[in-house]
N, C-alpha and C positions, 0 to 999 in steps of 0.2 A: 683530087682523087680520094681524101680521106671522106669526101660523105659517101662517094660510090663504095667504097669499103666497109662502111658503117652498113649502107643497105645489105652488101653480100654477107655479110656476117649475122646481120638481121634475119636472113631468108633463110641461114643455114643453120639455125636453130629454131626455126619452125617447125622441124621435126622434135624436137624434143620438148617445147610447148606442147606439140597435141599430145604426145606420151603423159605427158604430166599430168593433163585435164584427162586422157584416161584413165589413169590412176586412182585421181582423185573421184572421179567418178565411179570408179569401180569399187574402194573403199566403202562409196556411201550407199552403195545399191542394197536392199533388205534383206537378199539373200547371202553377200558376203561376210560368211561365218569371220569371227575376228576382225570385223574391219573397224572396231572400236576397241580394241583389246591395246595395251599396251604399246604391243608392235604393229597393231596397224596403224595407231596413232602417230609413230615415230615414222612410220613410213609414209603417211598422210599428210606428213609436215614436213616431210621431204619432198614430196609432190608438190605439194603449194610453192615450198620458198624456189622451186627450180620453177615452177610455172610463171610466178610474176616477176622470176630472176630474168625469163627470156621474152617477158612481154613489152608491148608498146604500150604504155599508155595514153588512152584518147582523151580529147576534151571533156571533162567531167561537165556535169549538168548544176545548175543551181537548186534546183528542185524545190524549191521552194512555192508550195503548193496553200499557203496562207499566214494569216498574220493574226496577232490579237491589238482590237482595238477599242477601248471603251470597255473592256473587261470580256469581250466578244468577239468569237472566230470568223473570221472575214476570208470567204477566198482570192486567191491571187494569182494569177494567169501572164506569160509572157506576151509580147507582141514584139514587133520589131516595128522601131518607128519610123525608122531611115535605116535602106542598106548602101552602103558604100565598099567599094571593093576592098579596102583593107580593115573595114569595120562596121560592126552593124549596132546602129544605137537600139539598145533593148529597152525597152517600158516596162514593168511592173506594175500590171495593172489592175488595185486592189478594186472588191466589189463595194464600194461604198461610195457616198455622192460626198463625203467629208471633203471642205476644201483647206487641205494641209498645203504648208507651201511646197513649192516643185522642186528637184534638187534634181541636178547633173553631176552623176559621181563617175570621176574620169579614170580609171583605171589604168594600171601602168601597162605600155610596152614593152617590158623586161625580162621575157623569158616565159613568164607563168601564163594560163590566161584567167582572164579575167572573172573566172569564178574563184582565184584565189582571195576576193572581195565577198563571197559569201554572208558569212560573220557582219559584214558592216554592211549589206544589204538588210540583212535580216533584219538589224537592231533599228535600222532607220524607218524600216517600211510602216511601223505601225504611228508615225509620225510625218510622213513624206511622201510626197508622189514622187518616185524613186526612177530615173531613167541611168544607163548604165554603157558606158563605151566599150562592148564588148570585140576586142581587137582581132582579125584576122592573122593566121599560122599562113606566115609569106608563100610556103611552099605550094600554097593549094590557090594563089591569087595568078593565073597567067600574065605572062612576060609581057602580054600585049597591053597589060593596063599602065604599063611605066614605073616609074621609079617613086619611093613614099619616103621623104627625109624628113629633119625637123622640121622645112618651112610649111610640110604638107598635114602633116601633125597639128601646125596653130591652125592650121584653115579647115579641118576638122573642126578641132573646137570653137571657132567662130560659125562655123556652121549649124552647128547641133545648136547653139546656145539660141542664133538669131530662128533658127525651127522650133526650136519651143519658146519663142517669144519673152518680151519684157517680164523681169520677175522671176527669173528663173535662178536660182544661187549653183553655183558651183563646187566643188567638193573634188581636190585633187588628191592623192595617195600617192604619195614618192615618186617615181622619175616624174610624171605629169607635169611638177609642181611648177618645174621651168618653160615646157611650152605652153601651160595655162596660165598664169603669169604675166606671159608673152603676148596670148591673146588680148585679155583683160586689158592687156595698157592698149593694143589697137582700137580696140574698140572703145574706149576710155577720149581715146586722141580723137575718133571720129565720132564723138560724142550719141553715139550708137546707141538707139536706145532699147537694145540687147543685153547691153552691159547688165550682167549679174549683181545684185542689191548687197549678196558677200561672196566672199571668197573665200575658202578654206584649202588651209595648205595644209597635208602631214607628213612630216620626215623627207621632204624634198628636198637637191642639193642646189638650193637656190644659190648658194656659193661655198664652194665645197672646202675655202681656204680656212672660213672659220674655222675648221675644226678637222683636220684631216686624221683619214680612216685609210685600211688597208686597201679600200679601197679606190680610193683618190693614190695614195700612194702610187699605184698600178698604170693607173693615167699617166703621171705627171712621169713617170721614169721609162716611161716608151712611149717613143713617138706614134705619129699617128700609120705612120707605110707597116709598124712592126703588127699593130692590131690587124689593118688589112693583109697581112701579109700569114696572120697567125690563124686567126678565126672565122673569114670571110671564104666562103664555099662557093659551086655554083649549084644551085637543086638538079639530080640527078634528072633525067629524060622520062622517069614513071610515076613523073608528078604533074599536075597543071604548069605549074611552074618553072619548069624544065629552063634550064639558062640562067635566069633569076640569080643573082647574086645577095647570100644572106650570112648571117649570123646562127649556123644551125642550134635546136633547139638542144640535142643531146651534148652538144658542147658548152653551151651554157649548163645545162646540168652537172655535167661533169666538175664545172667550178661552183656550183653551187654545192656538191655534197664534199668534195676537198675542201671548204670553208669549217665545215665542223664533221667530220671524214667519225674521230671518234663514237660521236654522239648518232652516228647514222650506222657505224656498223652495231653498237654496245643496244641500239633499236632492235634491230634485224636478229638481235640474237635472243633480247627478250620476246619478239614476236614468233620465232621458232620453238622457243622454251613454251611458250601462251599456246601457239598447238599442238603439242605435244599430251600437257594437261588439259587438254579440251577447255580449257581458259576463252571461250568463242567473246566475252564480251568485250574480255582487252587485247586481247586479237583483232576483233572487228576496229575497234578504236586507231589501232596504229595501222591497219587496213588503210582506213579512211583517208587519214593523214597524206600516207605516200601514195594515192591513187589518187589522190591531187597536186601533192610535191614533185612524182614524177612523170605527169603530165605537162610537157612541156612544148613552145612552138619556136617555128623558125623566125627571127627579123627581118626585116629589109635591110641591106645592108649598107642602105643609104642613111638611114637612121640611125641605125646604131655607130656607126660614123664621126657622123655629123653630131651627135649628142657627148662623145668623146670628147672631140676637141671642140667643142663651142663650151659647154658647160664643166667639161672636168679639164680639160688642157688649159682653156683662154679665158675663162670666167667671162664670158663676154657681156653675159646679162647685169650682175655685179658692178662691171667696168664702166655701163652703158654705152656699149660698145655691141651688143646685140642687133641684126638688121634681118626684118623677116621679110624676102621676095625682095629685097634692096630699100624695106621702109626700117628706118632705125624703130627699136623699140624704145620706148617714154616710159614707163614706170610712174615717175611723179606726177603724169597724166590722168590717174587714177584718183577719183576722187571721189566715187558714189560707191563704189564696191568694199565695203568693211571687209578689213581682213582678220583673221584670225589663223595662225600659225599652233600648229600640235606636234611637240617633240618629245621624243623616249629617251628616258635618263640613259638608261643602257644599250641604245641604240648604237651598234658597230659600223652601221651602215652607212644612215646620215645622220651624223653625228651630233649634240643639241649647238644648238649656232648657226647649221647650215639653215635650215629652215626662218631661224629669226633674223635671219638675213634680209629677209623681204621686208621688213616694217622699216629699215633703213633707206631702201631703196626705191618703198611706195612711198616718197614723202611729202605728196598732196593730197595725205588722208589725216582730217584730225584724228586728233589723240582720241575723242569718243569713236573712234572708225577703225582700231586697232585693238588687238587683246592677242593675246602671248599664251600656253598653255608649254610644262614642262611633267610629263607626267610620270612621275617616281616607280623606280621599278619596273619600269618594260622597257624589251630592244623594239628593235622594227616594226616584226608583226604585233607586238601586244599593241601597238598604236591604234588597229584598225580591226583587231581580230581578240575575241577572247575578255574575260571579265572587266578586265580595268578599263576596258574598250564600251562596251556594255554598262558598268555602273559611273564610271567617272565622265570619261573624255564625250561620249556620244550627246549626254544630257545636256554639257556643255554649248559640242557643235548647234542640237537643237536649240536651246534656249538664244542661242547667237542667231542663227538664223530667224526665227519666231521675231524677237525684237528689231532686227533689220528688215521685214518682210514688210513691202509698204501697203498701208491697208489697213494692216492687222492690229487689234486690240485686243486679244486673248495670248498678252505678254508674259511669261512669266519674270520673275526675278532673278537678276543671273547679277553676279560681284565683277566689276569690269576692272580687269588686269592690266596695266601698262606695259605696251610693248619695250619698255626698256629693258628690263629682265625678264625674265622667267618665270612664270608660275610654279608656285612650291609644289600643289597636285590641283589636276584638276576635280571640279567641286562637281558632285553628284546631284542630278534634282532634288 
């Protein structure tokens, strides 16, 4: 009942969205004497903060319309290279015949979608042939296509990898990190020769014991009937998805902005003070932000599940005790895929340890087939999103990849880190 609540609550402040946007509109019209005046302004920033207070936000776009490469603007155009009902692999496809190596950056099922990867799209493209697992909002996938769990997740990603054939590197970003992982040793076992040349994992809870966070904590002190019994919905009747049993999206939000509740209201109110003073540029800025922060979709509720107690309750991957479709997963099976692990000193999420957990448990990779990175100064997102992301860690992943790329002779120099600790930062081209 509480999503069918959520909608009626939703429809019943549709009336006062459109008041808002008439307001706002009416403010900006050329004839409304004052509507720049002190008090229009204050009344025009009262219009805004109550319009996106009652709004939905949709899947935002990537927009990314080019790249620079060679010191030259190159355009870039989406495709969709496979659609699958719970996901559609995106292309990036720049105009140039340059052959960079190909990269599968597998974006999390977690709540956000997958243009919260923007930032590490953008940095890669002028480097990569860049394809993207842009996840499907369960709500909108009908009941009639079945249920999407972990084990449908690996076989995803064994799919896309073997579609874009030999040579392809991989690139996981946080939850991914365990059912890509997962793949990678199947394919590994079946000496598949799909298998990705590397691996990149970042902020993944390959084993969430190293190093527990509040969020592990959460796991491990409720079982698994109290999650389904807590979070798990069925999509209302005015969806595709009608029946469908999920993870709704606005309840994942709801724990994501009580995570730091502070920090999001003491926003909200610089952003009303920013309209106020007709302040449009850092207005636009914090715009931006939450019009991607709270754009959020629903899960399958089989996955989010299944990823509870496989990886945060039972460690099963860790234990090797993980089994996809009733095949055990090998790990030590992995022997051509160089891995390279990227962890946030400050990361509250997954914590540093969780991630380098992997180079324990791939341990039929030489030492030259492992590298560690620990990067000073960012939590989660600065990982994959933002400066340090941009001048440190990205140069890194490239250069890693670049020297794993089989073929390739336009190597650069990259200092190879031992996976037994940590990288102090990671080192910039």
């Amino acid at each position: 009942m509480l999503y069918q609540l959520y909608e009626f609550n939703y429809a019943a402040a549709a009336p006062l969205n459109l008041l808002a946007q008439a307001i706002q509109t009416a403010l900006k019209h050329p004839w409304m004497l004052g509507g720049q005046s002190e008090l229009g302004r204050l009344v025009g920033a009262a219009a805004e903060m109550l319009e996106r207070g009652t709004r939905r936000f949709s899947r935002p776009e990537f927009g990314l319309t080019e790249t620079i490469i060679g010191g030259e603007r190159v355009r870039v155009s989406e495709e969709i290279a496979l659609d699958k009902p719970f996901c559609k692999l995106k292309h990036f496809v720049r105009g140039t015949d340059r052959d960079d190596p190909r990269v599968l950056l597998v974006a999390p099922l977690s709540g956000h979608h997958a243009t919260l990867l923007r930032g590490t799209v953008k940095a890669l493209l002028p480097h990569h042939d860049v394809y993207v697992t842009d996840w499907s909002d369960a709500r909108f996938v009908p009941a009639s296509e079945g249920p999407f769990g972990f084990d449908h997740y690996v076989d995803y990603v064994v799919e896309f990898l073997r579609l874009l054939g030999p040579n392809t590197h991989v690139i996981a970003v946080c939850q991914p990190s365990v059912p890509v992982l997962a793949a990678v040793s199947i394919m590994a076992a079946a000496n598949d020769p799909a298998q990705p040349p590397t691996m990149t994992l970042m902020g993944g809870p390959i084993d969430t014991r190293a190093a527990p966070t509040a969020v592990t904590r959460l796991a491990e002190t409720h079982p698994i009937s109290w999650f389904e019994r807590t979070v798990i919905h069925r999509v209302p009747a005015n969806y595709p998805a009608a029946g469908r049993k999920v993870y709704p999206g606005f309840i994942q939000l709801t724990g994501f902005m009580q995570m730091n509740l502070d920090r999001h209201i003491d926003a909200h109110a610089k952003l009303f003070n920013h309209l106020i003073r007709g302040d449009g540029e850092s207005a636009d800025a914090t715009k931006r932000f939450y019009d991607e922060y709270l754009a959020v979709l629903d899960l399958p509720a089989e996955f989010y599940l299944e990823t509870v107690e496989r990886v945060f309750q039972r460690h099963l991957l860790p234990r090797g005790l993980l089994d996809v479709h009733g095949t055990r997963v090998e790990p030590k099976a992995i022997a051509k895929s160089a891995l390279l692990t990227v962890e946030g000193e400050l990361d509250d999420i997954s914590a540093p340890g969780q991630t380098l957990a992997a180079h324990t448990i791939c341990s039929g990779l030489a030492p030259e087939l492992k590298k560690s990175v620990l990067q000073k100064g960012v939590g989660h997102y600065g990982i994959f999103n933002g400066r340090r992301w941009r001048e440190d860690i990205m140069p890194t992943v490239r250069e890693w990849i670049r020297r794993h790329d089989p073929g390739r002779t336009d190597v650069p120099e990259v200092d190879l880190v031992p996976a037994t600790k940590p990288a102090k930062k990671a080192r910039a081209a």
